[in-house]
mmCIF file of the N, C-alpha and C atoms, coordinates in Angstrom:
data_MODEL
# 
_entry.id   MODEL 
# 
loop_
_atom_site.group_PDB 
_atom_site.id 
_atom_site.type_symbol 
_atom_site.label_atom_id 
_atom_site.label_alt_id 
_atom_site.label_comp_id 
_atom_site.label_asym_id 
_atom_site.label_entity_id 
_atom_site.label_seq_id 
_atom_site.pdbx_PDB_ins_code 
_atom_site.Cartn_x 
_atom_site.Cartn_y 
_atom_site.Cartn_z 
_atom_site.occupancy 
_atom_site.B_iso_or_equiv 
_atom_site.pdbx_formal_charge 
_atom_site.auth_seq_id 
_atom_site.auth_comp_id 
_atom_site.auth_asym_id 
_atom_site.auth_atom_id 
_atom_site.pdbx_PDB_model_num 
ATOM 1   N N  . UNK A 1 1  ? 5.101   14.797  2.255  1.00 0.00 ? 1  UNK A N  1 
ATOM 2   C CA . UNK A 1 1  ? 4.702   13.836  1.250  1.00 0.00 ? 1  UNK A CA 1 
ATOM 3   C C  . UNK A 1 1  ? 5.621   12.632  1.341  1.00 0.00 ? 1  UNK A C  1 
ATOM 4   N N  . UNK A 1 2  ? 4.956   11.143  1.378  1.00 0.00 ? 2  UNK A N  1 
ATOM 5   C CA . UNK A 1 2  ? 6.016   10.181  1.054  1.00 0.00 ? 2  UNK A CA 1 
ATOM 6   C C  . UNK A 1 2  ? 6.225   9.809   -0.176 1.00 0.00 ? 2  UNK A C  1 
ATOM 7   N N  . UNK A 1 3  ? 7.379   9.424   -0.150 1.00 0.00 ? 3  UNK A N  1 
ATOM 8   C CA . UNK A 1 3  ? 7.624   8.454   -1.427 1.00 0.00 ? 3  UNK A CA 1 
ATOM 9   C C  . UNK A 1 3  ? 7.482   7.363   -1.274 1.00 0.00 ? 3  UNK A C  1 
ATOM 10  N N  . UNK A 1 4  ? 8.136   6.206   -2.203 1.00 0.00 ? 4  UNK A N  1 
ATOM 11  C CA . UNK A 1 4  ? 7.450   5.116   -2.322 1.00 0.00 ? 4  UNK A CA 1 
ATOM 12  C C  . UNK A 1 4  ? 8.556   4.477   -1.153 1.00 0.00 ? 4  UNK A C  1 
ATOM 13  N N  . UNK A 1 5  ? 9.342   4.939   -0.465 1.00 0.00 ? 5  UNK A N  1 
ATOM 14  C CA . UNK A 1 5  ? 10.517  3.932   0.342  1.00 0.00 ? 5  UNK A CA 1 
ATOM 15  C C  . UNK A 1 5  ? 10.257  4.528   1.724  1.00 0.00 ? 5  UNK A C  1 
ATOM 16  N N  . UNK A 1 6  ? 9.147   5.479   1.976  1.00 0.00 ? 6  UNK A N  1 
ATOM 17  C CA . UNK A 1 6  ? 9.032   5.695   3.122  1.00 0.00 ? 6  UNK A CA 1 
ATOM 18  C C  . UNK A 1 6  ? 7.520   4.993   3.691  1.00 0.00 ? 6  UNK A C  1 
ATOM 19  N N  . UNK A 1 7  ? 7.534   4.342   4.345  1.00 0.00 ? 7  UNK A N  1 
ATOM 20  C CA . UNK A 1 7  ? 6.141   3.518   4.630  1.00 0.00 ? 7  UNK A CA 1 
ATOM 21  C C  . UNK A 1 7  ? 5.625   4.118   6.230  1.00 0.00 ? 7  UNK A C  1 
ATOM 22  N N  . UNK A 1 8  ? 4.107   4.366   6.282  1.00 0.00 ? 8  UNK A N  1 
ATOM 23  C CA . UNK A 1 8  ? 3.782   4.634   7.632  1.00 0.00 ? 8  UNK A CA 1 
ATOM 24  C C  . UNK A 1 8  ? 4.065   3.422   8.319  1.00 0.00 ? 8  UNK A C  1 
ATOM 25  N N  . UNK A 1 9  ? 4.169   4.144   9.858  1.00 0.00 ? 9  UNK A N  1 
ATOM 26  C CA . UNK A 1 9  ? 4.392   3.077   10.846 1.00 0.00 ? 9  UNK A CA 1 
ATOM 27  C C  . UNK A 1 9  ? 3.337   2.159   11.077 1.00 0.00 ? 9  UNK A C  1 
ATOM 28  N N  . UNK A 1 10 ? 3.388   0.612   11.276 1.00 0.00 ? 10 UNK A N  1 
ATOM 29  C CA . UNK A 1 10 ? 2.552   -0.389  11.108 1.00 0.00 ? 10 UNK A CA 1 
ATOM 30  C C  . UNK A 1 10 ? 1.704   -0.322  12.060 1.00 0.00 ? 10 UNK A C  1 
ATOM 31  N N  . UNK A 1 11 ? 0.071   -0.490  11.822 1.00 0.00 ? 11 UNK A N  1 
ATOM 32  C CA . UNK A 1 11 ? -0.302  -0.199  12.993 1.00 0.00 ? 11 UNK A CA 1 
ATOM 33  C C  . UNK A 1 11 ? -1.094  -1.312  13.914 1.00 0.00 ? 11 UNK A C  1 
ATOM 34  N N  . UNK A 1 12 ? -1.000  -0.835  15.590 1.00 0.00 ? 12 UNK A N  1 
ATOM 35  C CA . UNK A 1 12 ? -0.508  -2.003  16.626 1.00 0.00 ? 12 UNK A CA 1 
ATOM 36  C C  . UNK A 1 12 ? -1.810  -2.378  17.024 1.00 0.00 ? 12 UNK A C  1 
ATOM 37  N N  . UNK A 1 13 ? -1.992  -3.447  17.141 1.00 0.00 ? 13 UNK A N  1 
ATOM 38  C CA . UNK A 1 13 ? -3.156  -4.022  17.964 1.00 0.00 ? 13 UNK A CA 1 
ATOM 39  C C  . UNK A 1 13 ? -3.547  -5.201  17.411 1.00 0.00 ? 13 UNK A C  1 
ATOM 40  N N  . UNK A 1 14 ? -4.819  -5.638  17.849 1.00 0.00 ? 14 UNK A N  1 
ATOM 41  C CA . UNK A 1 14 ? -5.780  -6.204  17.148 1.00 0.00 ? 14 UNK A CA 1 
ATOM 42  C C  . UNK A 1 14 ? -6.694  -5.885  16.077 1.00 0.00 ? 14 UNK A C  1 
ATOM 43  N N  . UNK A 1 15 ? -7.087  -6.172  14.870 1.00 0.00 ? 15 UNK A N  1 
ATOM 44  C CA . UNK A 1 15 ? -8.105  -5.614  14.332 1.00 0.00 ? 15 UNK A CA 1 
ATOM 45  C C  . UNK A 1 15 ? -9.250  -6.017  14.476 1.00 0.00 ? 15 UNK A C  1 
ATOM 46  N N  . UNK A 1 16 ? -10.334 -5.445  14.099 1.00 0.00 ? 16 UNK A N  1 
ATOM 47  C CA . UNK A 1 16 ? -11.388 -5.566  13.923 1.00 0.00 ? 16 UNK A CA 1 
ATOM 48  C C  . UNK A 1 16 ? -12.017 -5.740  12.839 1.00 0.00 ? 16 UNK A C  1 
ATOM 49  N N  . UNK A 1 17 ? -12.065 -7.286  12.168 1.00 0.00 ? 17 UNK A N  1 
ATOM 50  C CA . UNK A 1 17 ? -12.703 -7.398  10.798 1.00 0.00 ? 17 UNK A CA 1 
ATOM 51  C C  . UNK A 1 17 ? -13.681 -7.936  10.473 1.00 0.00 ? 17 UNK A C  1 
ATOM 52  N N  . UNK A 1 18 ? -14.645 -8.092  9.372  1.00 0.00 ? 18 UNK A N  1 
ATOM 53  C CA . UNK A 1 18 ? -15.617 -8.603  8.919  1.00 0.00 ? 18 UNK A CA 1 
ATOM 54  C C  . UNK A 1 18 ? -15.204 -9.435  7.935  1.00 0.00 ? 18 UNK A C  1 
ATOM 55  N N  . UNK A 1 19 ? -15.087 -10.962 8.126  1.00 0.00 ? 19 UNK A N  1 
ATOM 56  C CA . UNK A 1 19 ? -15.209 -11.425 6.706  1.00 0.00 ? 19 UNK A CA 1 
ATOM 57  C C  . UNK A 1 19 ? -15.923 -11.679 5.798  1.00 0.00 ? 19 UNK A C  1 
ATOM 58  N N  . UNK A 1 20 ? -15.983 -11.976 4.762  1.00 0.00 ? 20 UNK A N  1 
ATOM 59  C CA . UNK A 1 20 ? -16.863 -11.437 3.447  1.00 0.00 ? 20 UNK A CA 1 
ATOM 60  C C  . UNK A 1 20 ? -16.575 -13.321 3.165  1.00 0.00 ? 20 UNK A C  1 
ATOM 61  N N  . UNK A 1 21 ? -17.338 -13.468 1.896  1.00 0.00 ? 21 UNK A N  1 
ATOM 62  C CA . UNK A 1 21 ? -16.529 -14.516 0.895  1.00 0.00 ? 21 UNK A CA 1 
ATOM 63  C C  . UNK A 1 21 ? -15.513 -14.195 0.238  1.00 0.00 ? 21 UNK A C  1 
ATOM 64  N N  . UNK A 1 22 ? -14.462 -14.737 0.384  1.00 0.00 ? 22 UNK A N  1 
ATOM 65  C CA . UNK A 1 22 ? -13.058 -14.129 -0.625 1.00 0.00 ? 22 UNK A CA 1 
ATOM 66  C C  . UNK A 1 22 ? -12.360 -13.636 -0.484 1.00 0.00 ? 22 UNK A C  1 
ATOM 67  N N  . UNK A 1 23 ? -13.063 -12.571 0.653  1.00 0.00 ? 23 UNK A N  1 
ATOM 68  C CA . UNK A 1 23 ? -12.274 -11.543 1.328  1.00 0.00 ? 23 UNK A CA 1 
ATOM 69  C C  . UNK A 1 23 ? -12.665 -11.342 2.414  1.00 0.00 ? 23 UNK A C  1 
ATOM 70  N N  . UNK A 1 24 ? -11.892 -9.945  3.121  1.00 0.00 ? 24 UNK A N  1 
ATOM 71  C CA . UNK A 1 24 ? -12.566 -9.422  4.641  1.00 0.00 ? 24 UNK A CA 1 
ATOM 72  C C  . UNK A 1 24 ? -12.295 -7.901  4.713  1.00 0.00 ? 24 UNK A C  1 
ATOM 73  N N  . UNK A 1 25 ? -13.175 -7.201  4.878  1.00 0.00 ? 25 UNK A N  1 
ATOM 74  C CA . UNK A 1 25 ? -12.946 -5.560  5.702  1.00 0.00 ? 25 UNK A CA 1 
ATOM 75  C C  . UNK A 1 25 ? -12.789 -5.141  6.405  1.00 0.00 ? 25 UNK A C  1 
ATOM 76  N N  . UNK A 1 26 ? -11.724 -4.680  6.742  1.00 0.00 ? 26 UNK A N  1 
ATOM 77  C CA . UNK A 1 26 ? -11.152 -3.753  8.002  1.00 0.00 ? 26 UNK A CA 1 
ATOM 78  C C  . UNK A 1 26 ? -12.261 -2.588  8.821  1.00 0.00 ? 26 UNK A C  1 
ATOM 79  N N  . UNK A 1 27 ? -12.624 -3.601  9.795  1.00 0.00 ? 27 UNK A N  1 
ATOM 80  C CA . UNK A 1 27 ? -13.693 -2.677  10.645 1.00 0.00 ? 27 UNK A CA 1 
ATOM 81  C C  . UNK A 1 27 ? -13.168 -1.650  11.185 1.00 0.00 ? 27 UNK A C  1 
ATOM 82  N N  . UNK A 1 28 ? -11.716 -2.146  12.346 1.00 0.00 ? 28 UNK A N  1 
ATOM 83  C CA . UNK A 1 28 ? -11.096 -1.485  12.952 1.00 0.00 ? 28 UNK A CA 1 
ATOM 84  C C  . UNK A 1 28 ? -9.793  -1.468  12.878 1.00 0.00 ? 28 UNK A C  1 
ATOM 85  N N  . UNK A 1 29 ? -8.509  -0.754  12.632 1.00 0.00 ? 29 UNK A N  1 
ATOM 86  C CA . UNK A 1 29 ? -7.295  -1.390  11.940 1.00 0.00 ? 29 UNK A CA 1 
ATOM 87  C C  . UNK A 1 29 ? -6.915  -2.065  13.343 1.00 0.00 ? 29 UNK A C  1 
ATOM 88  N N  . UNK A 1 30 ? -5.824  -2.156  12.403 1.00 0.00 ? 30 UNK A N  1 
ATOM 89  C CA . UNK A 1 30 ? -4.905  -2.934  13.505 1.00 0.00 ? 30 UNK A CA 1 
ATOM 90  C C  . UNK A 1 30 ? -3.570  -3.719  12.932 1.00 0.00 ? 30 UNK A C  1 
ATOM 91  N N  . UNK A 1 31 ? -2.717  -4.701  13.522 1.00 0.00 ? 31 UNK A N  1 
ATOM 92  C CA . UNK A 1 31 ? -1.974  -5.862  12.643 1.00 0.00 ? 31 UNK A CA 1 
ATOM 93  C C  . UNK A 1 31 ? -2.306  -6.912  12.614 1.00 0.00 ? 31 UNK A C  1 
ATOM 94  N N  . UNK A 1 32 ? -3.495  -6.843  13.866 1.00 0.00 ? 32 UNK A N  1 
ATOM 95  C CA . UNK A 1 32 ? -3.498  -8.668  13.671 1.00 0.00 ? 32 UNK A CA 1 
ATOM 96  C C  . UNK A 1 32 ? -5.031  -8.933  14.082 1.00 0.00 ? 32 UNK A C  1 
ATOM 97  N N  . UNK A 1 33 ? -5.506  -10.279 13.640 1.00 0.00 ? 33 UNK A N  1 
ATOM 98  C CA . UNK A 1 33 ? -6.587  -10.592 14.337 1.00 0.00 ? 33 UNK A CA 1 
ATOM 99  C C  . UNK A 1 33 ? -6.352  -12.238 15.127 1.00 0.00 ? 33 UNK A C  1 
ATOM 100 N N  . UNK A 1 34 ? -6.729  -12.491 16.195 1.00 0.00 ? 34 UNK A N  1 
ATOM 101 C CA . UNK A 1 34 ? -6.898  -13.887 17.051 1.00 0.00 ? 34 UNK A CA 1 
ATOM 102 C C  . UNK A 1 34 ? -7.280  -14.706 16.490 1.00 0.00 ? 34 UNK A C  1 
ATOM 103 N N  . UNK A 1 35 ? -6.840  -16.080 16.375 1.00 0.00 ? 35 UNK A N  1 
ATOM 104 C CA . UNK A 1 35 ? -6.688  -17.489 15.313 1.00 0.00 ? 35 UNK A CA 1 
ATOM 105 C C  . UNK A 1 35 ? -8.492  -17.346 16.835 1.00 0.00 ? 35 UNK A C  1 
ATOM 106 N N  . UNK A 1 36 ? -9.459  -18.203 16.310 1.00 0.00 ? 36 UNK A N  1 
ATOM 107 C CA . UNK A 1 36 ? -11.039 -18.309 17.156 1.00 0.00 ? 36 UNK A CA 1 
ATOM 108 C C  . UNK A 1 36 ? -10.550 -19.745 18.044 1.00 0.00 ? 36 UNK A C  1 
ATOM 109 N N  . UNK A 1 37 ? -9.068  -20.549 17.351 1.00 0.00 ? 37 UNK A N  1 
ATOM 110 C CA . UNK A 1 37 ? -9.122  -21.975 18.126 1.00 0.00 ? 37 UNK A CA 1 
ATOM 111 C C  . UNK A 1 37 ? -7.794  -22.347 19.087 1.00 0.00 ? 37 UNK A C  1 
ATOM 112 N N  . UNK A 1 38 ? -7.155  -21.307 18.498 1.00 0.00 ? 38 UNK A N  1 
ATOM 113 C CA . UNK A 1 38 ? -5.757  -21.311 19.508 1.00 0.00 ? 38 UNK A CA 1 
ATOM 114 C C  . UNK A 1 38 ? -5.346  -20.169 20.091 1.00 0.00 ? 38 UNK A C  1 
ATOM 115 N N  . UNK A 1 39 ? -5.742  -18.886 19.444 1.00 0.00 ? 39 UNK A N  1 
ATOM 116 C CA . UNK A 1 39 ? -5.599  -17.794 20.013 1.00 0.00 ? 39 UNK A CA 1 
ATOM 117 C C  . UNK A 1 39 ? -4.159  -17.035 19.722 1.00 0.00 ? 39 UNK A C  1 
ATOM 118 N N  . UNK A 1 40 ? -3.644  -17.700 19.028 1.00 0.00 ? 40 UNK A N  1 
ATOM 119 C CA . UNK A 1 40 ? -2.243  -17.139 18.426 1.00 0.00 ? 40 UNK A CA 1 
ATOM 120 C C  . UNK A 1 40 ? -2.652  -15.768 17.527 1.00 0.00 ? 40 UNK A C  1 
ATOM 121 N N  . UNK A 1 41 ? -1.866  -14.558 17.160 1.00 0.00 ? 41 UNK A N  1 
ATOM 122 C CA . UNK A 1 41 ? -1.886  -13.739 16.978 1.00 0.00 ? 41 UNK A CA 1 
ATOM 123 C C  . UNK A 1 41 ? -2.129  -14.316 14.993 1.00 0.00 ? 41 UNK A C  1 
ATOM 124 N N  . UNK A 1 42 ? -2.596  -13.702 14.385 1.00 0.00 ? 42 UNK A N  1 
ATOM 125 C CA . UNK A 1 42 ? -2.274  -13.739 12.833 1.00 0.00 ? 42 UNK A CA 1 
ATOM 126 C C  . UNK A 1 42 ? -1.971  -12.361 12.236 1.00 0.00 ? 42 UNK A C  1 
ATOM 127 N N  . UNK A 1 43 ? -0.912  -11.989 11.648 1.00 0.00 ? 43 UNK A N  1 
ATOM 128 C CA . UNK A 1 43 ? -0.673  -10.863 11.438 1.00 0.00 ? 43 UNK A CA 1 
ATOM 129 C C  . UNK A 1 43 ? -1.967  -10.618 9.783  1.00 0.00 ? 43 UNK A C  1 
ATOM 130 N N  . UNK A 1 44 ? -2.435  -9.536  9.613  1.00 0.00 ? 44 UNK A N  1 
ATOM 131 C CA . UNK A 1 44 ? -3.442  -9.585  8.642  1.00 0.00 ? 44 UNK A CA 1 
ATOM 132 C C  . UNK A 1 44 ? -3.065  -10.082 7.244  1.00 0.00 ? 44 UNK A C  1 
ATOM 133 N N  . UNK A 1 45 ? -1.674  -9.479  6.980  1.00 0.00 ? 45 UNK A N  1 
ATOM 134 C CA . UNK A 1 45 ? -0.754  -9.912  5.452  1.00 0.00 ? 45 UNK A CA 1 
ATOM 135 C C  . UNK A 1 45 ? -1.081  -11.028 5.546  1.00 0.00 ? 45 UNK A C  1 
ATOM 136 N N  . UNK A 1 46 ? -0.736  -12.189 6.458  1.00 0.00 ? 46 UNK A N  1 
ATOM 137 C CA . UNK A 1 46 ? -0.688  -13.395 6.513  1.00 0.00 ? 46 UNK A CA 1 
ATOM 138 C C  . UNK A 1 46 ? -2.067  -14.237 7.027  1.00 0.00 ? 46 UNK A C  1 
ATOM 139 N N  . UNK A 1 47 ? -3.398  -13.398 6.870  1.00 0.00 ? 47 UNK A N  1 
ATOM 140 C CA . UNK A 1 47 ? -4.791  -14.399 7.042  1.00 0.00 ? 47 UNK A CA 1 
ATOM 141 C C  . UNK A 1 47 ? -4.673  -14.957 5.785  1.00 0.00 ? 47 UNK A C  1 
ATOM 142 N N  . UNK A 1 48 ? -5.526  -16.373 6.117  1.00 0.00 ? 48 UNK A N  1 
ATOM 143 C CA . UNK A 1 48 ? -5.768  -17.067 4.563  1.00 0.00 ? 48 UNK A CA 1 
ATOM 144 C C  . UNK A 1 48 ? -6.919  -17.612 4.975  1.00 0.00 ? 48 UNK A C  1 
ATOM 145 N N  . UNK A 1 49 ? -7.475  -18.248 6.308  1.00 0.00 ? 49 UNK A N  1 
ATOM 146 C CA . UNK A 1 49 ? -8.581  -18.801 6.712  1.00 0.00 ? 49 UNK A CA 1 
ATOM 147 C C  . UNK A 1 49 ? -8.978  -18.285 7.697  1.00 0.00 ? 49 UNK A C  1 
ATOM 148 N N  . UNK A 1 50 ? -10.585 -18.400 7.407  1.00 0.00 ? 50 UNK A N  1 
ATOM 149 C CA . UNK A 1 50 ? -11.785 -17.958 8.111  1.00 0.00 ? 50 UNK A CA 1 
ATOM 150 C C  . UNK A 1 50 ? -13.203 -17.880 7.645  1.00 0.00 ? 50 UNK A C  1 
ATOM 151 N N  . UNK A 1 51 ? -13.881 -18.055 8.591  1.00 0.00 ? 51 UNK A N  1 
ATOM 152 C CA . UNK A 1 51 ? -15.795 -18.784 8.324  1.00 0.00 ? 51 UNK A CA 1 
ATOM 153 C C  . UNK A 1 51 ? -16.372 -17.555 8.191  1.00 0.00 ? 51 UNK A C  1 
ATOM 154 N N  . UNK A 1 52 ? -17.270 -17.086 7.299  1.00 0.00 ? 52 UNK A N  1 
ATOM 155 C CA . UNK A 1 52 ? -18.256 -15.957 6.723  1.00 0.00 ? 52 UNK A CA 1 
ATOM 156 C C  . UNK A 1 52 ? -18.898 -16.447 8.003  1.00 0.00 ? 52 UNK A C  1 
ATOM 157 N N  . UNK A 1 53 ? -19.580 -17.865 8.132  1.00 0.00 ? 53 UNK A N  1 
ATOM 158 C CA . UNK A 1 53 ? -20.593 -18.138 8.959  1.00 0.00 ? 53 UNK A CA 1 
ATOM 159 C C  . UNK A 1 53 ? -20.215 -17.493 10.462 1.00 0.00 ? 53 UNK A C  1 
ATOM 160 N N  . UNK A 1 54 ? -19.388 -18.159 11.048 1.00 0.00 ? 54 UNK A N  1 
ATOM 161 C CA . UNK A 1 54 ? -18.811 -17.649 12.441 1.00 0.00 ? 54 UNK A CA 1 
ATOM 162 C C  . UNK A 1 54 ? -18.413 -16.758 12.737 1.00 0.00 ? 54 UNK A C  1 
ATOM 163 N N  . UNK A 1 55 ? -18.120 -15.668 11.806 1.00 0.00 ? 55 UNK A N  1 
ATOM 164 C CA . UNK A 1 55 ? -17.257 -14.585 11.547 1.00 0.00 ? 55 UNK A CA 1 
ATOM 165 C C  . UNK A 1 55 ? -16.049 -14.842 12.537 1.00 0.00 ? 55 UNK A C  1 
ATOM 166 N N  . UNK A 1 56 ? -14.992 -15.856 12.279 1.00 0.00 ? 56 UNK A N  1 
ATOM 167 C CA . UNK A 1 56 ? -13.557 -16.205 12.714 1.00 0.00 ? 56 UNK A CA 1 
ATOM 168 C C  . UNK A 1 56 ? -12.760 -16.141 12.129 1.00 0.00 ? 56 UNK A C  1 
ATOM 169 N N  . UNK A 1 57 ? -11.650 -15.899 12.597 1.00 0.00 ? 57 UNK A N  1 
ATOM 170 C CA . UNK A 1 57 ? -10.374 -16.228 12.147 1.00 0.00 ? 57 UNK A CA 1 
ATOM 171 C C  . UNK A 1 57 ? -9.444  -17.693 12.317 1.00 0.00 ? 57 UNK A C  1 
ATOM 172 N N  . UNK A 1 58 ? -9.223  -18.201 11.543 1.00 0.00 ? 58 UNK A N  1 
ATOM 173 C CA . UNK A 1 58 ? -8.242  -19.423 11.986 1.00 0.00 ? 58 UNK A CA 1 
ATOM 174 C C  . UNK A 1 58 ? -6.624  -19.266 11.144 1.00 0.00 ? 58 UNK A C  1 
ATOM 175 N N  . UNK A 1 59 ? -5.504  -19.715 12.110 1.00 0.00 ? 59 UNK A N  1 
ATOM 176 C CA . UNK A 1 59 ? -4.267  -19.876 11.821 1.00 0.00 ? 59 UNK A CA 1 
ATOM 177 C C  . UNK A 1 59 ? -3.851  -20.744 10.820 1.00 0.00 ? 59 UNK A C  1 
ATOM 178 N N  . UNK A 1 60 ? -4.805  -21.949 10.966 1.00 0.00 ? 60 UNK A N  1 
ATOM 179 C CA . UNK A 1 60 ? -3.888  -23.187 9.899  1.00 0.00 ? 60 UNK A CA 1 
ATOM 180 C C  . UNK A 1 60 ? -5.702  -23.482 9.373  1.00 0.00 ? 60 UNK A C  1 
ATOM 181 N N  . UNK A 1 61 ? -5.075  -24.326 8.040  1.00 0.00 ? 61 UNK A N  1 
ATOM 182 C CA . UNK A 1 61 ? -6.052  -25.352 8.124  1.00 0.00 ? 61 UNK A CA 1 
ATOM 183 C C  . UNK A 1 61 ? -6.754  -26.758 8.842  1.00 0.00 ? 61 UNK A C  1 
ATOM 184 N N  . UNK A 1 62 ? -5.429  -27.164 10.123 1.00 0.00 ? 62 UNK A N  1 
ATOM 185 C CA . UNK A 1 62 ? -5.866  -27.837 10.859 1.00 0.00 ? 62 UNK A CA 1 
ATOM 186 C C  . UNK A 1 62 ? -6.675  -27.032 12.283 1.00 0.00 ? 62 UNK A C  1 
ATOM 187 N N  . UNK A 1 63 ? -6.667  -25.835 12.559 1.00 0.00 ? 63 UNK A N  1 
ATOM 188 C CA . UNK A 1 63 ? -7.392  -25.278 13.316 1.00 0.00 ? 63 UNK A CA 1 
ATOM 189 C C  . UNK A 1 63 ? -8.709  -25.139 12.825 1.00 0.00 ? 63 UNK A C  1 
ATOM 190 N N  . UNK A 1 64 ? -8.833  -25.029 11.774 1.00 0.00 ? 64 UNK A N  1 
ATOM 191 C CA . UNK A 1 64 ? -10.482 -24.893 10.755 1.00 0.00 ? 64 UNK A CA 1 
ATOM 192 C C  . UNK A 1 64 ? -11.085 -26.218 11.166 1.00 0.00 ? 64 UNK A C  1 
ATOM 193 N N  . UNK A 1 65 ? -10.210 -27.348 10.848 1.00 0.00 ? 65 UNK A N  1 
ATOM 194 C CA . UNK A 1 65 ? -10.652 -28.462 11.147 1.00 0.00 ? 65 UNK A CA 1 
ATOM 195 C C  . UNK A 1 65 ? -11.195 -28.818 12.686 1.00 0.00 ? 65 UNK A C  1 
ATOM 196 N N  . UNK A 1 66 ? -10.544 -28.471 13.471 1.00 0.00 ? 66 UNK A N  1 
ATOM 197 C CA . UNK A 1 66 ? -10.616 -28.470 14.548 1.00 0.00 ? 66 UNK A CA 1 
ATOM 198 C C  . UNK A 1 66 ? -12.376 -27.959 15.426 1.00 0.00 ? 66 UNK A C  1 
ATOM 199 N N  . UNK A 1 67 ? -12.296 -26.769 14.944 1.00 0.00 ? 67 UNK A N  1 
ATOM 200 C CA . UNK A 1 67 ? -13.154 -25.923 15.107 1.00 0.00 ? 67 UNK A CA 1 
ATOM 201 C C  . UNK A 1 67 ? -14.643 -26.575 14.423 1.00 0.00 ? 67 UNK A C  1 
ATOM 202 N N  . UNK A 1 68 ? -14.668 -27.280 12.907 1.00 0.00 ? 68 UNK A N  1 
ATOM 203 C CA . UNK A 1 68 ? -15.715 -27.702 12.516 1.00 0.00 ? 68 UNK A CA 1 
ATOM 204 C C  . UNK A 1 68 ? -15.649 -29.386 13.123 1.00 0.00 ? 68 UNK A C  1 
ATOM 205 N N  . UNK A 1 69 ? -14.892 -29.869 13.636 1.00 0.00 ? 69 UNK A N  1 
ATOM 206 C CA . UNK A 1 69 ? -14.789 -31.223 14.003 1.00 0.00 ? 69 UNK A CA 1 
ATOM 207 C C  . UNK A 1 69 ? -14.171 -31.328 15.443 1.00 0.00 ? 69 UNK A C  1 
ATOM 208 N N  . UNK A 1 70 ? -15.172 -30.908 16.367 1.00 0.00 ? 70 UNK A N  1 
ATOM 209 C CA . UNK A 1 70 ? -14.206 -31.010 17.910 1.00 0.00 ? 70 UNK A CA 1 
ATOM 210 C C  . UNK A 1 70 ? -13.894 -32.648 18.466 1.00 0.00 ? 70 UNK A C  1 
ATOM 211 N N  . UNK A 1 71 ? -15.064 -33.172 18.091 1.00 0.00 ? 71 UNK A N  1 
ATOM 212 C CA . UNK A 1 71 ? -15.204 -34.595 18.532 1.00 0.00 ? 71 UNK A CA 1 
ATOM 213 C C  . UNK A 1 71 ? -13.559 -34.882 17.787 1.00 0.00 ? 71 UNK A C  1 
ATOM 214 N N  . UNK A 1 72 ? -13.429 -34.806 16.809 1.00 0.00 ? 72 UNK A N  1 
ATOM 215 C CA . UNK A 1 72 ? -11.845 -35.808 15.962 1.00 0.00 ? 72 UNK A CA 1 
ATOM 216 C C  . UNK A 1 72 ? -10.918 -34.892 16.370 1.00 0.00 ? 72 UNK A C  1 
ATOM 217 N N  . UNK A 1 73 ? -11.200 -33.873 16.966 1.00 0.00 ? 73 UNK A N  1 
ATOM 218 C CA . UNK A 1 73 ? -9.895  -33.010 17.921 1.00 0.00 ? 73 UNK A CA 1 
ATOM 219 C C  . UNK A 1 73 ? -8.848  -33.418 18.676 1.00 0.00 ? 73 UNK A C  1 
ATOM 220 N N  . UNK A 1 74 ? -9.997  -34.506 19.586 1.00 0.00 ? 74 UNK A N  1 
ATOM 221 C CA . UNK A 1 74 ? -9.340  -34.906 20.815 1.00 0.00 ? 74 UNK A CA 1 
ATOM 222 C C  . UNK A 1 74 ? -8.487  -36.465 20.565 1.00 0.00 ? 74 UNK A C  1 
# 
C-alpha cells in the first residue's frame, strides 16, 4: 500500500490523447505529447494548448499561431 509520499514511477513515453473542449483524455499514458508545430516534447502537467478541431498539441501560444497562420509565419 502507498502512502501519500510514496508516488508511482512516472510513466515514459509519448501519450496518446484526445482532446475534448476544456480538457483532454488519456488514450494511451505516457509523459508527454509532441507540440503538432515544433515537435518539442510537452510534458502532460504542463499542456495548456491545443485544437479539438485538429486534434493537436501546441507548446506556446505562438506555435497555435503559427499553425492557424502559416503565411505570417514566415
Amino acid at each position: 500500500m502507498l502512502n501519500r509520499y510514496d508516488r508511482p514511477p512516472p510513466m515514459a513515453g509519448e501519450a496518446e490523447v484526445k482532446f475534448l473542449d476544456g480538457d483532454f483524455r488519456i488514450v494511451r499514458p505516457g509523459a508527454f505529447v509532441r507540440c503538432a508545430v515544433t515537435g518539442v516534447p510537452i510534458p502532460l502537467e504542463e499542456l495548456k494548448y491545443w485544437s479539438v478541431d485538429f486534434q493537436e498539441a501546441y507548446s506556446s501560444p505562438e506555435a497555435v499561431l503559427r499553425r492557424l497562420n502559416p503565411q505570417q509565419a514566415k
